[in-house]
N, C-alpha and C positions, 0 to 999 in steps of 0.2 A: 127416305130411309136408306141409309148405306150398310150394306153387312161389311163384316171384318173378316180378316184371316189370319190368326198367330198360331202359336205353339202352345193350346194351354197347359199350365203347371198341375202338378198331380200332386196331391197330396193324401197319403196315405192308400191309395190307389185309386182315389176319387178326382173328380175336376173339381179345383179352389175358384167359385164364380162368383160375385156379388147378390145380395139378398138373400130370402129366405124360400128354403125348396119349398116347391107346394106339395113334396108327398111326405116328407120327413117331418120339417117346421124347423132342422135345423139349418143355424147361420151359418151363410158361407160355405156352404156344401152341397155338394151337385148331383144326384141321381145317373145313375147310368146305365144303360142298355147295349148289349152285343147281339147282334143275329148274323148268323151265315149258312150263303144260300150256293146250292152245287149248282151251276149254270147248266151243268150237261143232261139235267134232271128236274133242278125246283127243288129238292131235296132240300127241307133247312136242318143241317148237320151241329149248329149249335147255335144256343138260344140262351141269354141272360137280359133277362127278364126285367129286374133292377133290385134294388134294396130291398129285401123284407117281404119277400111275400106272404109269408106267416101272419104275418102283420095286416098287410094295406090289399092284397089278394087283388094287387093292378099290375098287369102287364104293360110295361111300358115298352118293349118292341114290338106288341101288333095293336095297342088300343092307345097308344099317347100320341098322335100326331102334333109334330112341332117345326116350325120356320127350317129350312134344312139350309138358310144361307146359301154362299158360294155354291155348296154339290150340287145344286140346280144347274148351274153353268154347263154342267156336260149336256144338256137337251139340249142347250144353244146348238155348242156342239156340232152334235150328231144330226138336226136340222143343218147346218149350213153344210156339213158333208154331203148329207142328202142331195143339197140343191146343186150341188158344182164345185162348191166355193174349193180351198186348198188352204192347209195348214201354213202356209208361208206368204196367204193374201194379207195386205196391210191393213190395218188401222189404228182408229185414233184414241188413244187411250190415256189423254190429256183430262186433268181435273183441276176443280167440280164441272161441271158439265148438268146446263139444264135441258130436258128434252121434253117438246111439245106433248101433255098430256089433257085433250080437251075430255071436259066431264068428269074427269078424276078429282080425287079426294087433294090431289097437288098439284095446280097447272101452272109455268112449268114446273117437271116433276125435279126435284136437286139431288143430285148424288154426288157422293164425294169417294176416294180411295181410302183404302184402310192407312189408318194414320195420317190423314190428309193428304195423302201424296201426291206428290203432282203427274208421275205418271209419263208416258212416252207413246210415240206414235212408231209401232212395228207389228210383228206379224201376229197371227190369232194363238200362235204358240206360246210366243215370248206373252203374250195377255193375260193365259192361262196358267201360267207359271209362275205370272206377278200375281193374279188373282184379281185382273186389272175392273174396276164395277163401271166404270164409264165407258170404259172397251167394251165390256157385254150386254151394257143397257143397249150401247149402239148397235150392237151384235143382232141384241135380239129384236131390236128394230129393222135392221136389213132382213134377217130371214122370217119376219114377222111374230109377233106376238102369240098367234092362233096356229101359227104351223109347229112353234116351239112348246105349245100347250099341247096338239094333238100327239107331236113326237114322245112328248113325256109319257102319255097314257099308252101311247102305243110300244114303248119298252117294256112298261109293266105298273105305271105307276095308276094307283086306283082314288087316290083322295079328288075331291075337286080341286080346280086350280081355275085360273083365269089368264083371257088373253090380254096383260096391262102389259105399260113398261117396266112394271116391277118383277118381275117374273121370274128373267135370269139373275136378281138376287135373292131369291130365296124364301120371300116376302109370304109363302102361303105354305100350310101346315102338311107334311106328309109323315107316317110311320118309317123307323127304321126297316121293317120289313118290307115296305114296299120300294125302299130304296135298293136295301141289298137284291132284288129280284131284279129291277129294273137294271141297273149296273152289270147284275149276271144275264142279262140279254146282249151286253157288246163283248161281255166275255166270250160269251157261247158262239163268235161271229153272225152275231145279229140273230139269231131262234130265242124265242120267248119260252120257258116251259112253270105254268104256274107254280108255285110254293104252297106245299102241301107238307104235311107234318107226320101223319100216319101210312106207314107203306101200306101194311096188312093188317089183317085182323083173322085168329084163328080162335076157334071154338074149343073146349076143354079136351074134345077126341083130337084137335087138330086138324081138322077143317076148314079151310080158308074162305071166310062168310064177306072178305071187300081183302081187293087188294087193286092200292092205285094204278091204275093208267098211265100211261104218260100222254102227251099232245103237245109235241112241241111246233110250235108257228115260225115261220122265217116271217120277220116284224121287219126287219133292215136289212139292206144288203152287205155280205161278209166285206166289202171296199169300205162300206160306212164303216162298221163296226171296228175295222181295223185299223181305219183314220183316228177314231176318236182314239183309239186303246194307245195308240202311240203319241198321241197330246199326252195323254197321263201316262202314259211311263215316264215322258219326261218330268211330267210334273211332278214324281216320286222321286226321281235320280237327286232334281236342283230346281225345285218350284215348292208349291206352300209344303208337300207331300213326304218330305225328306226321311220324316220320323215314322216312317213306314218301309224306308227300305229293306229287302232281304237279301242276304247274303246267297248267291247261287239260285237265284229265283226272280223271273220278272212277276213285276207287279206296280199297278195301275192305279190312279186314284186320285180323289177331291176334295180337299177340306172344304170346311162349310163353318162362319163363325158369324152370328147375329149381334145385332149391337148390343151394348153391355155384357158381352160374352152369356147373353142368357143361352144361350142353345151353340154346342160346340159338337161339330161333325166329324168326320172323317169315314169317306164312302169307297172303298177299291177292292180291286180284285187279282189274284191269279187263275193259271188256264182252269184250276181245279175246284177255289171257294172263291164268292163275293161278298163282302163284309159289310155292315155298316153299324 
């Protein structure tokens, strides 16, 4: 399976996708979810939910977990910053590219670049900025599949996943919310602080009967978190991320596009909210 990475088209302020939604039943129309998450906190400051909840009464940023494509790549990431590696280390990011996958559903596994590309052999930045899939299959076979699985959970991310070669494409189903959380751990320079919804809760005399705690974890170290964050800025400035730039404002981030454009991402952050 190869994921993809384009600019999808909007139409009416929806994504224009092939087939038919499974929460609407209408053609050609794409459902959509917003969540953002304060890194400095957990705090999720805004939440859209999708289409109609009057209606269909499903949350699709905390209960629809879907293929998140490319935005997986930032685990690659932030596992190989972990290990040593350096945004300016080489590789090979030449396509289609088969890679050894004994026991798996595909042996060898085939992946191809978005739009067939063929691709070049340069550093883990220049990969990220093309959205190179051969570059990060390989990726995530150097820093291993089980180290890039553990990294994921250990940002914030709560879905299962597994340690394949598919991995750092996207290939396994996670919540927006648990993206935007996870993402706001390399904001936060590496501290984890869960995603909670309600601060307090006061009684009619006004009484405060719960009001959250915080508990923030150092998950990575601020080196890591600051390697990866500077992959994606650039990849915001002149990589898949462009349509995210803000004027007088850094800000970070990773498209994410599965094939047939069924599932279309874009996962980033600044110092202050993490989106996805």
């Amino acid at each position: 399976m190869a994921a993809r990475d384009q600019n999808l088209p909007l139409e009416n302020g929806m994504f224009t996708v092939p087939g038919v939604d499974p929460i609407t039943g209408q053609q050609n129309r794409g459902s959509a979810a917003v969540v953002s998450v304060e890194p400095a906190t957990g705090a999720v400051r805004t939440m859209v939910a999708g289409p109609g909840f009057d209606q269909w009464q499903y949350n699709l940023a905390t209960f629809n977990p879907r293929q998140v494509g490319s935005s997986m790549k930032t685990y690659v990431l932030a596992t190989l910053m972990e290990q040593g590696r350096s945004p300016d280390d080489i590789i090979n990011g030449t396509a289609p590219c088969d890679m050894s996958n004994p026991g798996g559903a595909e042996d060898p596994y085939h992946v191809e670049n978005f739009a067939d590309g063929g691709g070049t052999v340069g550093t883990i930045t220049a990969a990220t900025l093309a959205s190179s899939n051969c570059a990060f299959v390989r990726l995530g076979l150097i820093a291993g599949p089980a180290a890039v699985e553990e990294m994921a959970h250990r940002l914030g991310i709560t879905s299962e996943l597994a340690a394949i070669p598919s991995l750092p494409l996207g290939t396994k189903e996670i919540t927006p919310l648990e993206m935007a959380s996870a993402y706001g751990t390399l904001a936060n320079d590496g501290v984890y602080n869960r995603p909670y919804l309600i601060e307090r809760i006061e009684d009619s005399a006004g009484n405060v009967i719960y009001q959250h705690a915080l508990a923030p974890e150092q998950r990575v170290s601020p080196q890591v978190a600051r390697l990866v964050t500077s992959i994606l800025e650039q990849n915001v400035q002149s990589g898949t991320g462009t349509a995210a730039r803000l004027s007088g404002q850094r800000a970070a981030g990773k498209t994410g596009t599965t094939q047939g454009s069924t599932d279309g991402w874009f996962v980033g952050y600044t110092p202050a909210l993490s989106t996805a």
